[in-house]
mmCIF file as Biopython writes it, N, C-alpha, C and O atoms, coordinates in Angstrom:
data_model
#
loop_
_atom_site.group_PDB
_atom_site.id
_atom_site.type_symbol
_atom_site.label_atom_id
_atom_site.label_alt_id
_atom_site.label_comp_id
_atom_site.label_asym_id
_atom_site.label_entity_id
_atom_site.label_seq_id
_atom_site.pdbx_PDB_ins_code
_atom_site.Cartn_x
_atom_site.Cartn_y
_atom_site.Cartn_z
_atom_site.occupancy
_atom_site.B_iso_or_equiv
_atom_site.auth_seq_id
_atom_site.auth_asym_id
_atom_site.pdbx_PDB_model_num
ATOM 1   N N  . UNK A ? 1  ? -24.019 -97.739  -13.285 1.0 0.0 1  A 1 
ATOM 2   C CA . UNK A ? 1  ? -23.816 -99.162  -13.021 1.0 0.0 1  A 1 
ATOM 3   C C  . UNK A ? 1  ? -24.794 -99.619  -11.951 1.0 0.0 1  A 1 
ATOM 4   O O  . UNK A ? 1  ? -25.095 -98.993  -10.935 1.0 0.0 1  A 1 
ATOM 5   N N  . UNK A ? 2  ? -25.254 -100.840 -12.346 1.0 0.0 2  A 1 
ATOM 6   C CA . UNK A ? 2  ? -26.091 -101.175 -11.193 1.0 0.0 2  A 1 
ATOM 7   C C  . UNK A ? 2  ? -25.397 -102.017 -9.748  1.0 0.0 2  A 1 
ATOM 8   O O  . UNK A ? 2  ? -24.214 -101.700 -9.623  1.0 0.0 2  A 1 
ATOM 9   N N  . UNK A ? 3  ? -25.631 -102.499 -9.213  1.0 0.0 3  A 1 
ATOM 10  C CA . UNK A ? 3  ? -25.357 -102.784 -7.461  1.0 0.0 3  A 1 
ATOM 11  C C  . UNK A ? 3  ? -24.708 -104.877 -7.889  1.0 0.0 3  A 1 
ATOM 12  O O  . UNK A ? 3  ? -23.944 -105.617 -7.269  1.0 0.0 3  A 1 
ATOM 13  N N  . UNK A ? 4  ? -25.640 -105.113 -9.386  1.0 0.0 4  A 1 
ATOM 14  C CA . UNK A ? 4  ? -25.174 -106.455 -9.863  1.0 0.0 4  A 1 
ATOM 15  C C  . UNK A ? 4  ? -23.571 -106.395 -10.572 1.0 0.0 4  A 1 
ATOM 16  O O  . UNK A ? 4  ? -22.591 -107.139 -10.572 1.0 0.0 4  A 1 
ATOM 17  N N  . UNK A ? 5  ? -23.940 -105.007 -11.190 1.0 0.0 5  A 1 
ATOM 18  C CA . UNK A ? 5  ? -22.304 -104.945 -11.918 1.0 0.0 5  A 1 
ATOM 19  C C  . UNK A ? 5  ? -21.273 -104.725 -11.356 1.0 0.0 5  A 1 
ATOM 20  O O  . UNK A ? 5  ? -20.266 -105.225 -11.857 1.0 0.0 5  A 1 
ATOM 21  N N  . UNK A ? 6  ? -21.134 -103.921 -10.141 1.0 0.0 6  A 1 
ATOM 22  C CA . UNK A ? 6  ? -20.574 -103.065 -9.356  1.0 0.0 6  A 1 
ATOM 23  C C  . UNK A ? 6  ? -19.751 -104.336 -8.670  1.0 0.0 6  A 1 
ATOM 24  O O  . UNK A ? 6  ? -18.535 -104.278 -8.490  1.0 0.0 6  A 1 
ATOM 25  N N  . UNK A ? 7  ? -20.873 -105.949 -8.165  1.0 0.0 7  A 1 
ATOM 26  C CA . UNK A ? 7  ? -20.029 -106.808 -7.565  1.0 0.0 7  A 1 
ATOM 27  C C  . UNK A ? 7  ? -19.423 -107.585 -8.141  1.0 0.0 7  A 1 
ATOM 28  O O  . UNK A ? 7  ? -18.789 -108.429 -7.507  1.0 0.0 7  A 1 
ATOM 29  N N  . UNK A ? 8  ? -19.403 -107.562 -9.980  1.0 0.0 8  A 1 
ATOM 30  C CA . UNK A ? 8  ? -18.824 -108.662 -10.375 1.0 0.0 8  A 1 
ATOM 31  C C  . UNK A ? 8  ? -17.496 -108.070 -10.651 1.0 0.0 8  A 1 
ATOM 32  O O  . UNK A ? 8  ? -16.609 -108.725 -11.199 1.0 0.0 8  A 1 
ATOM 33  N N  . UNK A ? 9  ? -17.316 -106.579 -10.202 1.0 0.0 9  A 1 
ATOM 34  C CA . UNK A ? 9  ? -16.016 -105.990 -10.425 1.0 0.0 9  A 1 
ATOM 35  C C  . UNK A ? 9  ? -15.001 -106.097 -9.658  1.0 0.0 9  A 1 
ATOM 36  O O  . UNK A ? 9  ? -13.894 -105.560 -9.692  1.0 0.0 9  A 1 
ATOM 37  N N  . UNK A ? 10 ? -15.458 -106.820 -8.976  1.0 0.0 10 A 1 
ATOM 38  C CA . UNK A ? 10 ? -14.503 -107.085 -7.158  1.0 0.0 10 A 1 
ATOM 39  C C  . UNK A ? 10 ? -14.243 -105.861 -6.158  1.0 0.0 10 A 1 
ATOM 40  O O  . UNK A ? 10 ? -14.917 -104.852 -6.366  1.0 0.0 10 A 1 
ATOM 41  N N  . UNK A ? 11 ? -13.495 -105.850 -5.281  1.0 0.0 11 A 1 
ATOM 42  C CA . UNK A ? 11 ? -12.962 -104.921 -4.491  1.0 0.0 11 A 1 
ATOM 43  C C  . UNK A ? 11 ? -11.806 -104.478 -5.227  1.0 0.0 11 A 1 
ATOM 44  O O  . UNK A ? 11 ? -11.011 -105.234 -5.785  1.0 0.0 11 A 1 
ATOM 45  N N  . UNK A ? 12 ? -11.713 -102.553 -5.195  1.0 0.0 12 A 1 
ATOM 46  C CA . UNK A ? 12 ? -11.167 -102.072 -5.467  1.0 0.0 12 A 1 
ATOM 47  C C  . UNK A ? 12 ? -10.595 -100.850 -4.454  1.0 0.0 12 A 1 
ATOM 48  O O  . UNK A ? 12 ? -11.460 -100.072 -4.052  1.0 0.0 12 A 1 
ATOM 49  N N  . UNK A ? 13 ? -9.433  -100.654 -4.081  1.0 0.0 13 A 1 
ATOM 50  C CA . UNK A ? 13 ? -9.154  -99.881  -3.132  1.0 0.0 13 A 1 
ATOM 51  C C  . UNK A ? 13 ? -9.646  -98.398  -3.127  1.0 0.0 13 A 1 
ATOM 52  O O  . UNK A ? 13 ? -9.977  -98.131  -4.282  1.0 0.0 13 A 1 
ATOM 53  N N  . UNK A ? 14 ? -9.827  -97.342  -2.318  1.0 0.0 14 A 1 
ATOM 54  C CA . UNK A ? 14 ? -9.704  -95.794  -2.579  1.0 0.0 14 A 1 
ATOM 55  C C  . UNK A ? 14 ? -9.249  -95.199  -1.779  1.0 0.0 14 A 1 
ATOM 56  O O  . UNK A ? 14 ? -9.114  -95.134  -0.557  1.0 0.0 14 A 1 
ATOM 57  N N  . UNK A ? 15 ? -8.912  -94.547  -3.041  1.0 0.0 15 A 1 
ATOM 58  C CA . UNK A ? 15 ? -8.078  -93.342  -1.839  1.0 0.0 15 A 1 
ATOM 59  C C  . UNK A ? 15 ? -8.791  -92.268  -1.578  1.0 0.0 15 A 1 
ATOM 60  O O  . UNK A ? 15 ? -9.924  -92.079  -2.023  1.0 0.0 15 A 1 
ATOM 61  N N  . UNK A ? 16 ? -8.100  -91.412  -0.756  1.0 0.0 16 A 1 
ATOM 62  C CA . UNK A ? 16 ? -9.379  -90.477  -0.153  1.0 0.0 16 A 1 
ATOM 63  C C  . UNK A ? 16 ? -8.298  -89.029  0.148   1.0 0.0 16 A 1 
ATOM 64  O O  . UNK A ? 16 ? -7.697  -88.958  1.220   1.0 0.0 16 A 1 
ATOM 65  N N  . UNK A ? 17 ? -8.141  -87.868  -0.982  1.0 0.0 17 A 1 
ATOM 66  C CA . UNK A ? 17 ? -7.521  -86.929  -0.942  1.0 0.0 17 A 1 
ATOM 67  C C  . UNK A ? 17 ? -8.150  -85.955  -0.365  1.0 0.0 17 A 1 
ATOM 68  O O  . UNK A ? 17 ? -9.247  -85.654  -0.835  1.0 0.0 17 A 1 
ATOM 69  N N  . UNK A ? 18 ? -7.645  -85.228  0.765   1.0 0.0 18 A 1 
ATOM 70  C CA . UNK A ? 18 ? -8.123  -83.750  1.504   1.0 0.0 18 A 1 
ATOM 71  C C  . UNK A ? 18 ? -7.319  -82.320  1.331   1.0 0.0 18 A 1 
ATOM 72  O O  . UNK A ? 18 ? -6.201  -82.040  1.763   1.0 0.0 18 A 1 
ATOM 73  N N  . UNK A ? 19 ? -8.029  -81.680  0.735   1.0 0.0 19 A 1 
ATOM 74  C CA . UNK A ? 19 ? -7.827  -80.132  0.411   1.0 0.0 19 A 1 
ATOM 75  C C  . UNK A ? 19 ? -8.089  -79.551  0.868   1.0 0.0 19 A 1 
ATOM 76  O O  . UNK A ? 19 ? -8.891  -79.943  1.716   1.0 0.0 19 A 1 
ATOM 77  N N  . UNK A ? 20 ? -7.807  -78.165  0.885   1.0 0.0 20 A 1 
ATOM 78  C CA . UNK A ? 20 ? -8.605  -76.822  1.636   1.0 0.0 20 A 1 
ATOM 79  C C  . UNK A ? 20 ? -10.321 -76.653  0.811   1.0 0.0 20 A 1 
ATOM 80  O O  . UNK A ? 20 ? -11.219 -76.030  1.378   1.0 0.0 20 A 1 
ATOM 81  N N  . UNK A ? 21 ? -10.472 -77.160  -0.235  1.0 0.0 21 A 1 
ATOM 82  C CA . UNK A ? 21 ? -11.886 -77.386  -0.995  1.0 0.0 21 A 1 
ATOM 83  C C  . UNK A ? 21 ? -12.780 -78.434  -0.309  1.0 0.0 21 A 1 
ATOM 84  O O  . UNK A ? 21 ? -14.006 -78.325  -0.289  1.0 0.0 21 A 1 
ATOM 85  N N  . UNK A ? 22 ? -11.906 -79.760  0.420   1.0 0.0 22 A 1 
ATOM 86  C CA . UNK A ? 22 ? -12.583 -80.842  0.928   1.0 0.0 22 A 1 
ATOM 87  C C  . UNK A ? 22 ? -11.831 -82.130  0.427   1.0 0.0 22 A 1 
ATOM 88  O O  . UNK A ? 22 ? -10.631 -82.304  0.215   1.0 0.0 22 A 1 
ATOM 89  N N  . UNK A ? 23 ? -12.939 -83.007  0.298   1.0 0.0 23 A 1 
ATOM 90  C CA . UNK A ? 23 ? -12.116 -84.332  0.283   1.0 0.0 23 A 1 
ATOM 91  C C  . UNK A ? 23 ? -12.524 -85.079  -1.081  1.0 0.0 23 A 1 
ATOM 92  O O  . UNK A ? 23 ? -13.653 -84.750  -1.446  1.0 0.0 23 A 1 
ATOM 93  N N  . UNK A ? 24 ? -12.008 -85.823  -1.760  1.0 0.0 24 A 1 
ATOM 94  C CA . UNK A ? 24 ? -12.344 -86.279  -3.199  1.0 0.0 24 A 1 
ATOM 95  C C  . UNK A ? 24 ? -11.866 -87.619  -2.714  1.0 0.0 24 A 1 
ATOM 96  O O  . UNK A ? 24 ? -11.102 -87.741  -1.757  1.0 0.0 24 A 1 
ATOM 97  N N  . UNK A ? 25 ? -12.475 -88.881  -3.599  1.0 0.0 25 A 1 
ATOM 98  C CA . UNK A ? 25 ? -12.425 -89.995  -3.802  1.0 0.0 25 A 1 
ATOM 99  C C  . UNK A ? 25 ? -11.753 -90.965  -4.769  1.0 0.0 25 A 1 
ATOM 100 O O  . UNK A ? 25 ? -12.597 -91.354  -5.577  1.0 0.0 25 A 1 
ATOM 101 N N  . UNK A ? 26 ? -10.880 -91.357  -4.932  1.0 0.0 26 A 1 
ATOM 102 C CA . UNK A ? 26 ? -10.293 -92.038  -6.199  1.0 0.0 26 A 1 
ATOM 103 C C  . UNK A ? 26 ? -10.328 -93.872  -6.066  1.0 0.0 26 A 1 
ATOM 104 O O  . UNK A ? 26 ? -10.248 -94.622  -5.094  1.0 0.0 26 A 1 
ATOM 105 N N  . UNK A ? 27 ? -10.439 -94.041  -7.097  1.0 0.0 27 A 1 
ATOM 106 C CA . UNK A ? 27 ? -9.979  -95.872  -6.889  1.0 0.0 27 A 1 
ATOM 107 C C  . UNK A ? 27 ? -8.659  -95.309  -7.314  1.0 0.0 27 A 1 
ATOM 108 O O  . UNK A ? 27 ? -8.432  -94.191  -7.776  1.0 0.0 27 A 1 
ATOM 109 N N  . UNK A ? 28 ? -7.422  -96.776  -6.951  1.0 0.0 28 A 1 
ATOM 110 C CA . UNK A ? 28 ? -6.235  -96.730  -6.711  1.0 0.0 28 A 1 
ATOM 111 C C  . UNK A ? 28 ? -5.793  -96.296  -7.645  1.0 0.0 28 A 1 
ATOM 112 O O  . UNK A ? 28 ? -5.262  -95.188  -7.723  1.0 0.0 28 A 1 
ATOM 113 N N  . UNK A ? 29 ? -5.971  -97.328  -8.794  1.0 0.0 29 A 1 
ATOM 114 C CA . UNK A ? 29 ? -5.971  -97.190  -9.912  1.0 0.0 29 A 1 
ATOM 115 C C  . UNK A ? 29 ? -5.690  -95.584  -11.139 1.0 0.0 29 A 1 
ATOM 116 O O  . UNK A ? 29 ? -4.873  -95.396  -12.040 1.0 0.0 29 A 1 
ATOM 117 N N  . UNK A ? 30 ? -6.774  -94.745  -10.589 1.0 0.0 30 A 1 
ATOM 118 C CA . UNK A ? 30 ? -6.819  -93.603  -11.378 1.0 0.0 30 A 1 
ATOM 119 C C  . UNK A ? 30 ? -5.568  -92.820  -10.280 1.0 0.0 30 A 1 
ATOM 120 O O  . UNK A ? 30 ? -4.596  -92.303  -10.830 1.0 0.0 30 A 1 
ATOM 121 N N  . UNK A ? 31 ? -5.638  -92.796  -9.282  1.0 0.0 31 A 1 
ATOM 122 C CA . UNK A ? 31 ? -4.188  -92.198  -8.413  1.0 0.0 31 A 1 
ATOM 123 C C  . UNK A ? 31 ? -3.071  -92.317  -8.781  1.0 0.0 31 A 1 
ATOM 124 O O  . UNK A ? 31 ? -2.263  -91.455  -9.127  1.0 0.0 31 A 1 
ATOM 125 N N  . UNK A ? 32 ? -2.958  -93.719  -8.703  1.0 0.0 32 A 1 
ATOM 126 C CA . UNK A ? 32 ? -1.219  -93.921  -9.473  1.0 0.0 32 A 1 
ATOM 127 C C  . UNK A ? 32 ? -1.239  -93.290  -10.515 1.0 0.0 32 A 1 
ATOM 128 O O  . UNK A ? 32 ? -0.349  -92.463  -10.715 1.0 0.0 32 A 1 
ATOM 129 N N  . UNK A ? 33 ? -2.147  -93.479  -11.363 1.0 0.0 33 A 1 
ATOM 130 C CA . UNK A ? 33 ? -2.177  -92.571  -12.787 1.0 0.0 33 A 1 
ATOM 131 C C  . UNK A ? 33 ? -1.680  -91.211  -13.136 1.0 0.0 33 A 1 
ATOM 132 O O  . UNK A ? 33 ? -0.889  -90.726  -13.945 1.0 0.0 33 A 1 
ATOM 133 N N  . UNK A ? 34 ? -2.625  -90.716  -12.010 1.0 0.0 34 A 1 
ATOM 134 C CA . UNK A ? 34 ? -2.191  -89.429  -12.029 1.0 0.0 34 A 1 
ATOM 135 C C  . UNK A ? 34 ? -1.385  -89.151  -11.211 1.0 0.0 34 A 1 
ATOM 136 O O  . UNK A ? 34 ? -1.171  -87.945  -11.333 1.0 0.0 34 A 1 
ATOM 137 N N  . UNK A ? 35 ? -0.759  -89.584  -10.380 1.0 0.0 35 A 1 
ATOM 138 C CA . UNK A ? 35 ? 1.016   -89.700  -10.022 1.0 0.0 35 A 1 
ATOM 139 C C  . UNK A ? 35 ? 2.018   -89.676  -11.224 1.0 0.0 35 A 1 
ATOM 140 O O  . UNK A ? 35 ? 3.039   -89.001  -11.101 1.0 0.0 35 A 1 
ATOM 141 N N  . UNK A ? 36 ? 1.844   -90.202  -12.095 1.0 0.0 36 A 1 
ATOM 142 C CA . UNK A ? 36 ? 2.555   -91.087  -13.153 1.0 0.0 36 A 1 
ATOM 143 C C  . UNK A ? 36 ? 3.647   -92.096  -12.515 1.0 0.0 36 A 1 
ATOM 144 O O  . UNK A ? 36 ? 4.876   -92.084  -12.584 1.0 0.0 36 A 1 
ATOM 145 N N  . UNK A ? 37 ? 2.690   -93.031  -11.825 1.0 0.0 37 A 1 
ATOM 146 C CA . UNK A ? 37 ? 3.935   -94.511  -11.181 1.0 0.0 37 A 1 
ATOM 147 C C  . UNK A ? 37 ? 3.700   -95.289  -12.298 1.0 0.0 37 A 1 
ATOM 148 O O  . UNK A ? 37 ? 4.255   -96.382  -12.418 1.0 0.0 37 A 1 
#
């Protein structure tokens, strides 16, 4: 995606998960998901 598409997508929250591997990035979106809320 380019930096034009990216802003017509709006703000999207992330979350930011930490493991003993490190830290991974999610928009909210795919989190709840894989919660199953």
């Amino acid at each position: 995606m380019s930096a034009i598409e990216t802003q017509n997508l709006g703000m999207v929250p992330i979350v930011i998960e930490q493991s003993g591997r490190g830290e991974r990035a999610y928009d909210i979106y795919s989190r709840l998901l894989r919660e199953r809320v």
